[in-house]
C-alpha positions in Angstrom: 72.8 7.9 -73.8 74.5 5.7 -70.9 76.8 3.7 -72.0 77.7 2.5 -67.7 76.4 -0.5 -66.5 76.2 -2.9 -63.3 76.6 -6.5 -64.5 76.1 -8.5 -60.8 76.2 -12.1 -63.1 77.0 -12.0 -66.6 77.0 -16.1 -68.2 79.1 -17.8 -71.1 77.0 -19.3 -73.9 77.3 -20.4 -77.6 75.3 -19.1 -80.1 73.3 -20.5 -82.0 72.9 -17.4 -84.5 74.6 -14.3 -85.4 73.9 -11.7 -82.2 74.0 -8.1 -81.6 75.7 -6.0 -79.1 73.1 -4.6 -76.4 70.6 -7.1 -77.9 68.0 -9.5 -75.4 69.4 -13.2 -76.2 67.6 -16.2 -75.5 68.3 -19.9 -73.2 69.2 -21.2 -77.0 72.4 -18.7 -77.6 70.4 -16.8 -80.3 69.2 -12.7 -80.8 65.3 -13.0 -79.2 63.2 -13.3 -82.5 60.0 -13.2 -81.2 57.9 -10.3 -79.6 57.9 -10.9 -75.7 60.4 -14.0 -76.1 61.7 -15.5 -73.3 65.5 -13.4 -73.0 68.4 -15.2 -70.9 70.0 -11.2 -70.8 71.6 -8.6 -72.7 74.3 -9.2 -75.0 77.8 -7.5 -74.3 79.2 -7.6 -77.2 78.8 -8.9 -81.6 79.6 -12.4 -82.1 78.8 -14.9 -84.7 77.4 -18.2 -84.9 79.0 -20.7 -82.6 81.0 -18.5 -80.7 81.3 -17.8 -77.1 79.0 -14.9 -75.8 78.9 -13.3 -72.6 75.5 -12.2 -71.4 74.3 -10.2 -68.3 71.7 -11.9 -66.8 71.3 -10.1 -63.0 72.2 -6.4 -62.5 71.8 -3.6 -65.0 73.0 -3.8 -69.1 73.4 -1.4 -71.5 70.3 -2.0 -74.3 69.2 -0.7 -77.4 65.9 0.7 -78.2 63.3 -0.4 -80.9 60.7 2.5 -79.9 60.7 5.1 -77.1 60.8 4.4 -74.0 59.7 6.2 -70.7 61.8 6.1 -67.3 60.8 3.3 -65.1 58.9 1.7 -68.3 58.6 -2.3 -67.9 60.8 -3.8 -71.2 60.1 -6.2 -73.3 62.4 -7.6 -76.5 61.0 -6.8 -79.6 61.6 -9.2 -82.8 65.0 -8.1 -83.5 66.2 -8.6 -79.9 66.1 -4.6 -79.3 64.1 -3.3 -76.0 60.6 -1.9 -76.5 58.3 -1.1 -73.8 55.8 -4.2 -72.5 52.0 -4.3 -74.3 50.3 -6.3 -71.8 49.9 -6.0 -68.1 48.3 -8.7 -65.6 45.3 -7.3 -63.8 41.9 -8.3 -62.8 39.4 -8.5 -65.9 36.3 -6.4 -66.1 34.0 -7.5 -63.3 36.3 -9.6 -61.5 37.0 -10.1 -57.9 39.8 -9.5 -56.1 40.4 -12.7 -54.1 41.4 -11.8 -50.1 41.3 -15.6 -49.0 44.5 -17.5 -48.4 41.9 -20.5 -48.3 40.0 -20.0 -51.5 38.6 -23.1 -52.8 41.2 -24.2 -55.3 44.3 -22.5 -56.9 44.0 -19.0 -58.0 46.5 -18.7 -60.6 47.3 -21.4 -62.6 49.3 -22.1 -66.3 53.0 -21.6 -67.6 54.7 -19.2 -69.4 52.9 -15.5 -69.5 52.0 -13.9 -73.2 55.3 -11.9 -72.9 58.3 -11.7 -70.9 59.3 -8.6 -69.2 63.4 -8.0 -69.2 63.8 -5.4 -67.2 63.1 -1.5 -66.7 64.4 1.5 -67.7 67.0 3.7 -66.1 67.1 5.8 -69.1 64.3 7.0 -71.5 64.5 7.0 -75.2 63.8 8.9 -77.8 62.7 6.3 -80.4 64.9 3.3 -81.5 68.7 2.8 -82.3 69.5 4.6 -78.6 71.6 2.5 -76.1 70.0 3.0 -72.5 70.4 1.2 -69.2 68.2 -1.0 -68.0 67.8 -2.8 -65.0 67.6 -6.5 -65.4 64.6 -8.8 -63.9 64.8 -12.0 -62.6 
């Protein structure tokens, strides 16, 4: 697949871990571990622990696949860092109502972090994993 990308910012950090080419990297300088963790970007390149690291955090990357993936697919980072495509989607529950007010009584949404964080989307499909595609970074 595409091996072009777009980087509009790509960041400097130190790892904190051994990391993977084409692989979602956290705040902390490390490969994402954790389904749905919190990526900083894509990795551009290998590089061991303690060593400088660029990452693309704004403008497309170059990624590669833990499953497959459909074009325009919202991406997650799966447990080894590699892009799969997101599980869970916000949407009104069962029964709900949509709420039209701008003067409802109280806030509408409230709390932190959401169950997982999206990365991006696909520019590319995929097969199933191991394929580099490009994706186009959210922030």
């Amino acid at each position: 697949m595409s091996q072009q990308s777009i980087s509009v910012l790509t960041l400097t950090v130190m790892t904190s871990g051994a990391v993977s080419a084409c692989r979602a990297v956290d705040f902390n300088g490390a490969m994402i571990a954790v389904q749905g963790g919190k990526p900083m970007g894509v990795a551009m390149t290998s590089a061991t622990q303690n060593s400088a690291l660029a990452v693309v955090t704004h403008g497309t990357a170059v990624a590669e696949s833990g499953a497959a993936i459909t074009l325009g697919a919202p991406l997650i980072a799966d447990a080894q860092g590699r892009v799969i495509p997101a599980t869970s989607t916000l949407r009104l529950a069962a029964g709900a109502t949509a709420v039209t007010s701008s003067a409802a009584n109280g806030p509408i949404l409230e709390g932190g972090d959401p169950p997982e964080f999206v990365l991006g989307d696909a520019l590319q499909p995929a097969s199933g994993s191991g394929e580099f595609i490009e994706i186009l970074l959210r922030r």
